[in-house]
MOPAC internal coordinates of N, CA, C and O (Angstrom, degrees):
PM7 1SCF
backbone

  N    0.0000 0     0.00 0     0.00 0    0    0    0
  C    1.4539 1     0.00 0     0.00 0    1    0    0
  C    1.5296 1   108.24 1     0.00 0    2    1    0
  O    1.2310 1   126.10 1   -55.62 1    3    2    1
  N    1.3167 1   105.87 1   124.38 1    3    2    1
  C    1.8482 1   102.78 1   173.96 1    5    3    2
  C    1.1078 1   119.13 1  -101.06 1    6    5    3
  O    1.2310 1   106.76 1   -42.89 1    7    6    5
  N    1.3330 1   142.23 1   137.11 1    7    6    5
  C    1.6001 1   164.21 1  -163.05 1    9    7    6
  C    1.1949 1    91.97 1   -82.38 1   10    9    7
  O    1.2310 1   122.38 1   -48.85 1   11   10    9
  N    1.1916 1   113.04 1   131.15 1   11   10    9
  C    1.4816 1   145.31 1   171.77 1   13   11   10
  C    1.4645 1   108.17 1   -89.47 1   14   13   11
  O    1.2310 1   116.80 1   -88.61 1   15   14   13
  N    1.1650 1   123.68 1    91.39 1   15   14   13
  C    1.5515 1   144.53 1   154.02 1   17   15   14
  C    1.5211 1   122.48 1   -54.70 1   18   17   15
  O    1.2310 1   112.08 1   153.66 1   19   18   17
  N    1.5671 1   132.53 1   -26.34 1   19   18   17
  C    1.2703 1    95.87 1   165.21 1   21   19   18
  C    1.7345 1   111.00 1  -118.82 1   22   21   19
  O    1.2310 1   132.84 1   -33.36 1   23   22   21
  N    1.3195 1    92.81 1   146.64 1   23   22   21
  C    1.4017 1   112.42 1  -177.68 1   25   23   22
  C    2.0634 1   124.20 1   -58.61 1   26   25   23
  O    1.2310 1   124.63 1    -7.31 1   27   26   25
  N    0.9149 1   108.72 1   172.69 1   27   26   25
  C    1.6760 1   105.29 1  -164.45 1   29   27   26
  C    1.2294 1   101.45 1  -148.69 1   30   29   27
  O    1.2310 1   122.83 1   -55.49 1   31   30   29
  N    1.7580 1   112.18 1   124.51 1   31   30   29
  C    1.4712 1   129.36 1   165.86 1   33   31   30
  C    1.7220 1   123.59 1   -61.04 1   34   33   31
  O    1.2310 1   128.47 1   156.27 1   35   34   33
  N    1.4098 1   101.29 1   -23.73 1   35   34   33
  C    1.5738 1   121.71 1  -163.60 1   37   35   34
  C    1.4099 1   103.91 1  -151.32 1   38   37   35
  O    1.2310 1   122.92 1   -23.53 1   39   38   37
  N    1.2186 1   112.01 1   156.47 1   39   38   37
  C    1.7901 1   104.14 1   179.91 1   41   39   38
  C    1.2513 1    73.65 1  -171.24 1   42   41   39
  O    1.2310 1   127.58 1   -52.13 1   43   42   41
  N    1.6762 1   103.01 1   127.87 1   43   42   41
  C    2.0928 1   153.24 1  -173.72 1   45   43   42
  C    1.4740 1    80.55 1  -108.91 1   46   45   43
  O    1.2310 1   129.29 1   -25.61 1   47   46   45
  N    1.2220 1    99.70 1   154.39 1   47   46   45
  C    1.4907 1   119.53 1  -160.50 1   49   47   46
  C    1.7310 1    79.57 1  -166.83 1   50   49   47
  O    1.2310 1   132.21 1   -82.28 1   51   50   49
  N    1.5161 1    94.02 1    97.72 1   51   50   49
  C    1.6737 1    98.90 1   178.89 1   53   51   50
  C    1.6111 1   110.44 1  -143.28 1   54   53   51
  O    1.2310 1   140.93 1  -144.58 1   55   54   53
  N    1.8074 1    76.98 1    35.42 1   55   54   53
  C    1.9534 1    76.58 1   166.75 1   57   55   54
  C    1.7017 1   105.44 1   -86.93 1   58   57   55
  O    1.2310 1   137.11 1   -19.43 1   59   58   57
  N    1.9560 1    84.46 1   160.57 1   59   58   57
  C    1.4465 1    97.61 1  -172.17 1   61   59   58
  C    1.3429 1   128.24 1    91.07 1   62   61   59
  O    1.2310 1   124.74 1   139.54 1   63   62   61
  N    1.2355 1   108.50 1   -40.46 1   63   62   61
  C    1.6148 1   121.00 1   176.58 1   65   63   62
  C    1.8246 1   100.54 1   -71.06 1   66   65   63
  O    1.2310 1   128.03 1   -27.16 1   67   66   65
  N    1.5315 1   102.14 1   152.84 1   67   66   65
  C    1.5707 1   115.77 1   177.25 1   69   67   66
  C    1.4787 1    97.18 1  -122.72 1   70   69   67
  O    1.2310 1   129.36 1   -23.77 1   71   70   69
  N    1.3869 1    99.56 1   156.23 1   71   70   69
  C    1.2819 1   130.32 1   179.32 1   73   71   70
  C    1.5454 1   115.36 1   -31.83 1   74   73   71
  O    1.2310 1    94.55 1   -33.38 1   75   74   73
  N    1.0532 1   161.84 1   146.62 1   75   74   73
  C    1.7292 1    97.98 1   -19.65 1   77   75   74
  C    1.5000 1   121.56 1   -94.93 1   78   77   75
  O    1.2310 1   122.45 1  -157.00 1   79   78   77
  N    1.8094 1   112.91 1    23.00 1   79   78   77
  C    1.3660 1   109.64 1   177.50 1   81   79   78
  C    1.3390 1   134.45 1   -50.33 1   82   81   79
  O    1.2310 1   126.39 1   138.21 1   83   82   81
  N    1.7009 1   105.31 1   -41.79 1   83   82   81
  C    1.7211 1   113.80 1  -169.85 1   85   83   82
  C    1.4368 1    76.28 1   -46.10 1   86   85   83
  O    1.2310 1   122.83 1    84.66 1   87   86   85
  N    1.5176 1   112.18 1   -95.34 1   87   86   85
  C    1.5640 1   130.96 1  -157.21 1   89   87   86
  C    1.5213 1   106.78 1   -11.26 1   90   89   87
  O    1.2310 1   120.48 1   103.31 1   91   90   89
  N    1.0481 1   116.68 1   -76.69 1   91   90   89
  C    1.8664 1   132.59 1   178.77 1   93   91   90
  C    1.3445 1   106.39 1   -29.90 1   94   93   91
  O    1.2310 1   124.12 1   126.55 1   95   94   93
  N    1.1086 1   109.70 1   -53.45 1   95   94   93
  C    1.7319 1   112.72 1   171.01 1   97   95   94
  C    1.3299 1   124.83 1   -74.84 1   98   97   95
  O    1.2310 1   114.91 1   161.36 1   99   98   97
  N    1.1929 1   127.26 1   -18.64 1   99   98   97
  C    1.4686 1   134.93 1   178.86 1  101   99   98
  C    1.6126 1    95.40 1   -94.17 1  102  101   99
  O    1.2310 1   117.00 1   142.92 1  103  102  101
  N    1.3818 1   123.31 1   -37.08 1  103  102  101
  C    1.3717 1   116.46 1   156.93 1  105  103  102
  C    1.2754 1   140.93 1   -54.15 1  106  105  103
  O    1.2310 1   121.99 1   161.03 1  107  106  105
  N    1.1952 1   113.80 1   -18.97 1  107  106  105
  C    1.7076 1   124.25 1   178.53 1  109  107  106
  C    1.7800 1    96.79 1  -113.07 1  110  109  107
  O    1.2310 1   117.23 1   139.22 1  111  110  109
  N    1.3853 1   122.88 1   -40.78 1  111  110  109
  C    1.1099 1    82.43 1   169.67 1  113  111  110
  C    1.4856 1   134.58 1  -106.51 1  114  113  111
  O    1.2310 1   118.50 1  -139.61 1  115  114  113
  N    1.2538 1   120.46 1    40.39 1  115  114  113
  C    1.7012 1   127.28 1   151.75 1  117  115  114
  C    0.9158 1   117.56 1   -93.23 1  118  117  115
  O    1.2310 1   117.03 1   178.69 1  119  118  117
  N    1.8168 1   123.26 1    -1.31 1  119  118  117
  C    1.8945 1   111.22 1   154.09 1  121  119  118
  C    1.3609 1   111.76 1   -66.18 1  122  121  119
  O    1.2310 1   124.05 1   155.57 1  123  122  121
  N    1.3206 1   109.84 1   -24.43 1  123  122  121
  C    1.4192 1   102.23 1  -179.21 1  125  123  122
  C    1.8528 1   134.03 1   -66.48 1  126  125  123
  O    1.2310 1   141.56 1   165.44 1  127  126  125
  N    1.9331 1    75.75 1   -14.56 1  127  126  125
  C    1.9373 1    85.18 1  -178.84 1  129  127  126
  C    1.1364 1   111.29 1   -85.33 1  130  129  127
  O    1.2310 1   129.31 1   -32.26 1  131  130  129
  N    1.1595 1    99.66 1   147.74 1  131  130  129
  C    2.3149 1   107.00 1   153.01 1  133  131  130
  C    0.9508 1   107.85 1   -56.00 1  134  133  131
  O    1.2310 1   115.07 1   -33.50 1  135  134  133
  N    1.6796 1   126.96 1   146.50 1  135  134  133
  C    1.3107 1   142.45 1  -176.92 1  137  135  134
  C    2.0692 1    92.00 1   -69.31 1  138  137  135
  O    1.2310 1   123.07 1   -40.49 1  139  138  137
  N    1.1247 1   111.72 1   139.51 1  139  138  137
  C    1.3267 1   143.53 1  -172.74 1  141  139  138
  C    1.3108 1   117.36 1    62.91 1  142  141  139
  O    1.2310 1   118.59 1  -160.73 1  143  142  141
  N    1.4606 1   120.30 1    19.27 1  143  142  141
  C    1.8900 1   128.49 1   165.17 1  145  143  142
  C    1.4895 1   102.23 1   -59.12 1  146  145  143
  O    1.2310 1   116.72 1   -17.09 1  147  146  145
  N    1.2192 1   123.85 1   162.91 1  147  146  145
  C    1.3722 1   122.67 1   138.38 1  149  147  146
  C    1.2507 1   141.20 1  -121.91 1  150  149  147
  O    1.2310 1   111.63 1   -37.60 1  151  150  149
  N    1.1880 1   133.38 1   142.40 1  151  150  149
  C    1.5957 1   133.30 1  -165.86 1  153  151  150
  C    1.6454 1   101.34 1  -116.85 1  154  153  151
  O    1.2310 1   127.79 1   -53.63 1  155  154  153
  N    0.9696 1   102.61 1   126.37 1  155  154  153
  C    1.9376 1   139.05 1   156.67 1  157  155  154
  C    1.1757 1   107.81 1   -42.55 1  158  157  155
  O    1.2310 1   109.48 1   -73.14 1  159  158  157
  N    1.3284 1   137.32 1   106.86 1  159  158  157
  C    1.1843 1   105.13 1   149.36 1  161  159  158
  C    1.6412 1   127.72 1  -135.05 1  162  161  159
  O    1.2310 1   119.16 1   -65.79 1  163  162  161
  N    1.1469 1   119.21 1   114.21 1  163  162  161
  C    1.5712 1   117.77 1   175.21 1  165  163  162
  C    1.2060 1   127.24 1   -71.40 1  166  165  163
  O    1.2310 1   121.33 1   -41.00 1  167  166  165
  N    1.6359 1   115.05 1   139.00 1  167  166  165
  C    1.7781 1   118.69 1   177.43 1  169  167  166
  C    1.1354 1    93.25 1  -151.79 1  170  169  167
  O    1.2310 1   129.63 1   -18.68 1  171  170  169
  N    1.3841 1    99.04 1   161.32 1  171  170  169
  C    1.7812 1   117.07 1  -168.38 1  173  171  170
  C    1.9771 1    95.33 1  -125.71 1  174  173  171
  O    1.2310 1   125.23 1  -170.86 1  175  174  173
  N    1.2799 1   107.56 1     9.14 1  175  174  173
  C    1.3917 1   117.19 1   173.85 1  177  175  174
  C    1.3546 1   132.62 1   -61.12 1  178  177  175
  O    1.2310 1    98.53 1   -97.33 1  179  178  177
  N    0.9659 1   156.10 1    82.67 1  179  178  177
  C    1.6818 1   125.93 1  -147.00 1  181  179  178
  C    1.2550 1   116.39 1   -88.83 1  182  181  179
  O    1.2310 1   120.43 1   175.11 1  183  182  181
  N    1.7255 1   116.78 1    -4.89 1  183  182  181
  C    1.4664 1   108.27 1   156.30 1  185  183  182
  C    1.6480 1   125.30 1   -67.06 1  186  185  183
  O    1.2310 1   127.69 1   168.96 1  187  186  185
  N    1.4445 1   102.80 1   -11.04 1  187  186  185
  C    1.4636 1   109.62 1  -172.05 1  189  187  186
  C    1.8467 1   117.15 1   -68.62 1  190  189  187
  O    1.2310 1   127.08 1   174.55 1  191  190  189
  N    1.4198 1   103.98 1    -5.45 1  191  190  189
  C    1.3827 1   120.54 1   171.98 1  193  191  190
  C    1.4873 1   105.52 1   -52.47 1  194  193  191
  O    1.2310 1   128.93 1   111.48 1  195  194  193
  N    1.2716 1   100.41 1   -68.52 1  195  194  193
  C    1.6715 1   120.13 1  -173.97 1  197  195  194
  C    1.6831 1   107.41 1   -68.55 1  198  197  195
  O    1.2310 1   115.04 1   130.39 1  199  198  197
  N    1.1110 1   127.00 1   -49.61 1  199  198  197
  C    1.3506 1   132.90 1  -176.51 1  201  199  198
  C    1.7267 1   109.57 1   -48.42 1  202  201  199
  O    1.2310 1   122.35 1   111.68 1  203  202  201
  N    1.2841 1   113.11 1   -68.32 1  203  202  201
  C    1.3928 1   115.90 1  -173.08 1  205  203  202
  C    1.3381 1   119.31 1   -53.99 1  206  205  203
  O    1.2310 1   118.67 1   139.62 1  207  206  205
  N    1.1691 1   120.14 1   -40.38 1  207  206  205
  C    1.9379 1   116.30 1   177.96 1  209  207  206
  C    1.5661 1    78.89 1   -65.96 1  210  209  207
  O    1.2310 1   108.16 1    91.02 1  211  210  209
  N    1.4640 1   139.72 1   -88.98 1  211  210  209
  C    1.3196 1   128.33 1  -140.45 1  213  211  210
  C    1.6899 1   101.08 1   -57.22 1  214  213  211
  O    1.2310 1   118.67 1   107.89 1  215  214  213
  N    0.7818 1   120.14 1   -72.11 1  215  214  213
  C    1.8536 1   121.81 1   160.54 1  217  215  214
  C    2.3024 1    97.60 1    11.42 1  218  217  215
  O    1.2310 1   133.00 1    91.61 1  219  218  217
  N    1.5554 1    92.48 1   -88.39 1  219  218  217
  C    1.3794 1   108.13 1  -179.59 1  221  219  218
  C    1.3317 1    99.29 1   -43.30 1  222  221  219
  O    1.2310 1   119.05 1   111.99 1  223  222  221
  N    1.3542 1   119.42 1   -68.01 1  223  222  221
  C    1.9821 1   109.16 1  -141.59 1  225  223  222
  C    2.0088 1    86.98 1   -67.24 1  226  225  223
  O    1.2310 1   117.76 1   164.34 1  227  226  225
  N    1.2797 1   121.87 1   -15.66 1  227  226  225
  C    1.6124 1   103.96 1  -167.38 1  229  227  226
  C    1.8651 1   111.63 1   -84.33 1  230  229  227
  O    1.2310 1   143.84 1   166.20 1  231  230  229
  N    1.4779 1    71.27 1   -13.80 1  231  230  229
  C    2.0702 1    78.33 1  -156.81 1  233  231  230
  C    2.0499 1    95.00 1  -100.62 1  234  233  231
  O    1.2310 1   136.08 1   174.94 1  235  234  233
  N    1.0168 1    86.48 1    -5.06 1  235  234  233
  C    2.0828 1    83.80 1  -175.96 1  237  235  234
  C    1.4531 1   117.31 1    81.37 1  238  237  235
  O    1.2310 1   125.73 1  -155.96 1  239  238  237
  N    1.5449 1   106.59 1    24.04 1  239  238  237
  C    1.4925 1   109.46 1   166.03 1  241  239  238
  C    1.7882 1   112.20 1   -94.31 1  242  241  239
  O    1.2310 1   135.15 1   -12.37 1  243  242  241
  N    1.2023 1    88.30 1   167.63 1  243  242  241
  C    1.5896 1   104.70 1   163.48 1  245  243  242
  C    1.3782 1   119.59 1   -98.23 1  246  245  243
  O    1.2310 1   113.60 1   -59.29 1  247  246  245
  N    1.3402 1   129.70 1   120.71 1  247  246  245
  C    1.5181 1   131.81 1   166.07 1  249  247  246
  C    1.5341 1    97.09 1   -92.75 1  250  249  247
  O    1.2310 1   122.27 1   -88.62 1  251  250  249
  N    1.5367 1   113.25 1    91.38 1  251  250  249
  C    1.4578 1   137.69 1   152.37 1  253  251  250
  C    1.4138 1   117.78 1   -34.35 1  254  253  251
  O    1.2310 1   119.49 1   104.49 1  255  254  253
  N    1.5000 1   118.58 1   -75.51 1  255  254  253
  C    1.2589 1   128.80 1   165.82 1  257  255  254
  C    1.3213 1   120.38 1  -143.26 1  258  257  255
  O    1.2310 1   115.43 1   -36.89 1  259  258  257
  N    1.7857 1   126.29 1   143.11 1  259  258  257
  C    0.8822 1   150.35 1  -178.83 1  261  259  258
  C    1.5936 1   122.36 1  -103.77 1  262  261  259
  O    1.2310 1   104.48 1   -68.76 1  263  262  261
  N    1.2677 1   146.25 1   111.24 1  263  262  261
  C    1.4846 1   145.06 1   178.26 1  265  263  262
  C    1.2602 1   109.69 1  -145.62 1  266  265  263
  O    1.2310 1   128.25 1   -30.33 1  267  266  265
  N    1.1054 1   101.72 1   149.67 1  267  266  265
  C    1.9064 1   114.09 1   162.72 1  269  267  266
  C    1.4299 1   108.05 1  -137.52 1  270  269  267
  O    1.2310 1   129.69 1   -45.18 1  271  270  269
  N    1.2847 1    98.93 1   134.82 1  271  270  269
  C    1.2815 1   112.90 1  -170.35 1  273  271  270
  C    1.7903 1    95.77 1  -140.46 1  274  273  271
  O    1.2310 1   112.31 1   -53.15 1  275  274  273
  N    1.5999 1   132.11 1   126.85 1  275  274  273
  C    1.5971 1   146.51 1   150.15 1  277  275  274
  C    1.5449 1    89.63 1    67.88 1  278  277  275
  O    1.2310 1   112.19 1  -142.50 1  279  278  277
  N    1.5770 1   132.34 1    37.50 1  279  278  277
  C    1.0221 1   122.79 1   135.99 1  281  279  278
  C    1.7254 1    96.80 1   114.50 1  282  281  279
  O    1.2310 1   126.38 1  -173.83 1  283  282  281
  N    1.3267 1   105.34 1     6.17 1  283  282  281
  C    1.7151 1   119.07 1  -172.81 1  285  283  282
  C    1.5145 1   100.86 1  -103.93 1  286  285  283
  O    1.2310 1   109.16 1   -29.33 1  287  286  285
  N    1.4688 1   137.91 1   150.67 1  287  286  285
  C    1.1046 1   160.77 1   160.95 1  289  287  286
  C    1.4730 1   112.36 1   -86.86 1  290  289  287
  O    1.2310 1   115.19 1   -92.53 1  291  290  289
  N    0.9218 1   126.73 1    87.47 1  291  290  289
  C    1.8321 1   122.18 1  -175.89 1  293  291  290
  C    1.7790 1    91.62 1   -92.59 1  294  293  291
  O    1.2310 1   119.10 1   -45.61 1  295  294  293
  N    1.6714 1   119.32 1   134.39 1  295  294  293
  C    1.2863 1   123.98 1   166.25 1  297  295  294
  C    1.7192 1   107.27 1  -135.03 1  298  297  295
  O    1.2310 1   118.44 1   -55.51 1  299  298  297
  N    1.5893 1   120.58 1   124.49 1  299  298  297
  C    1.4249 1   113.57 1   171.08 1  301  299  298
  C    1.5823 1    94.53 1   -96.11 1  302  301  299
  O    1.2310 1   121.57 1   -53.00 1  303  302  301
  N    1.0631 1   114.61 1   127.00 1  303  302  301
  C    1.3612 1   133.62 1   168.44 1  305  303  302
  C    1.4971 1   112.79 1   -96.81 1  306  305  303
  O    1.2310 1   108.21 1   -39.47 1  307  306  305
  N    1.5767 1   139.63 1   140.53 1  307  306  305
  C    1.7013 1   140.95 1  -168.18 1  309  307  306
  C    1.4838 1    90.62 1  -127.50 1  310  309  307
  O    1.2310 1   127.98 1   -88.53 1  311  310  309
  N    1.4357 1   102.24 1    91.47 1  311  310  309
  C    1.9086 1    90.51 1   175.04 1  313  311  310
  C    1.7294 1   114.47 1   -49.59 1  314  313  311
  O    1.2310 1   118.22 1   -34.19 1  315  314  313
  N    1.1284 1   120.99 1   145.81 1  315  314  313
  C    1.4459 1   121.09 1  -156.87 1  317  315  314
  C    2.0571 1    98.80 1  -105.01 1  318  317  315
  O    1.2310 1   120.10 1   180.00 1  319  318  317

């Protein structure tokens, strides 16, 4: 198991939900951040692999870090 080094302003908790919820929700709530916060976000989705980098590069975020670990999607997102 590898330790997750960077820290999170907000943490989405978007297990369970299917496509295109995580996203929708990680979309409304990173208006809520200051530009360079970061938000957490978990999904148990497995399209959410592909979604979140394109998610970031469309919307002007940063995808910081990406992992899956026991069937979970961990994404740090850097609102831009």
């Amino acid at each position: 198991m590898s330790e997750v080094l960077t820290k999170a302003d907000y943490e989405l908790d978007a297990r369970g939900l299917n496509c295109p919820m995580p996203i929708l929700r990680a979309k409304k709530a990173v208006r809520d951040l200051e530009p360079g916060q970061i938000m957490h976000v978990i999904a148990t989705d497995s399209g959410s692999a592909n979604d979140f980098p394109l998610f970031c590069k469309q919307s002007g975020n940063e995808l910081i870090e990406a992992t899956t670990e026991n069937g979970e999607f961990h994404f740090y997102i850097r609102k831009g």
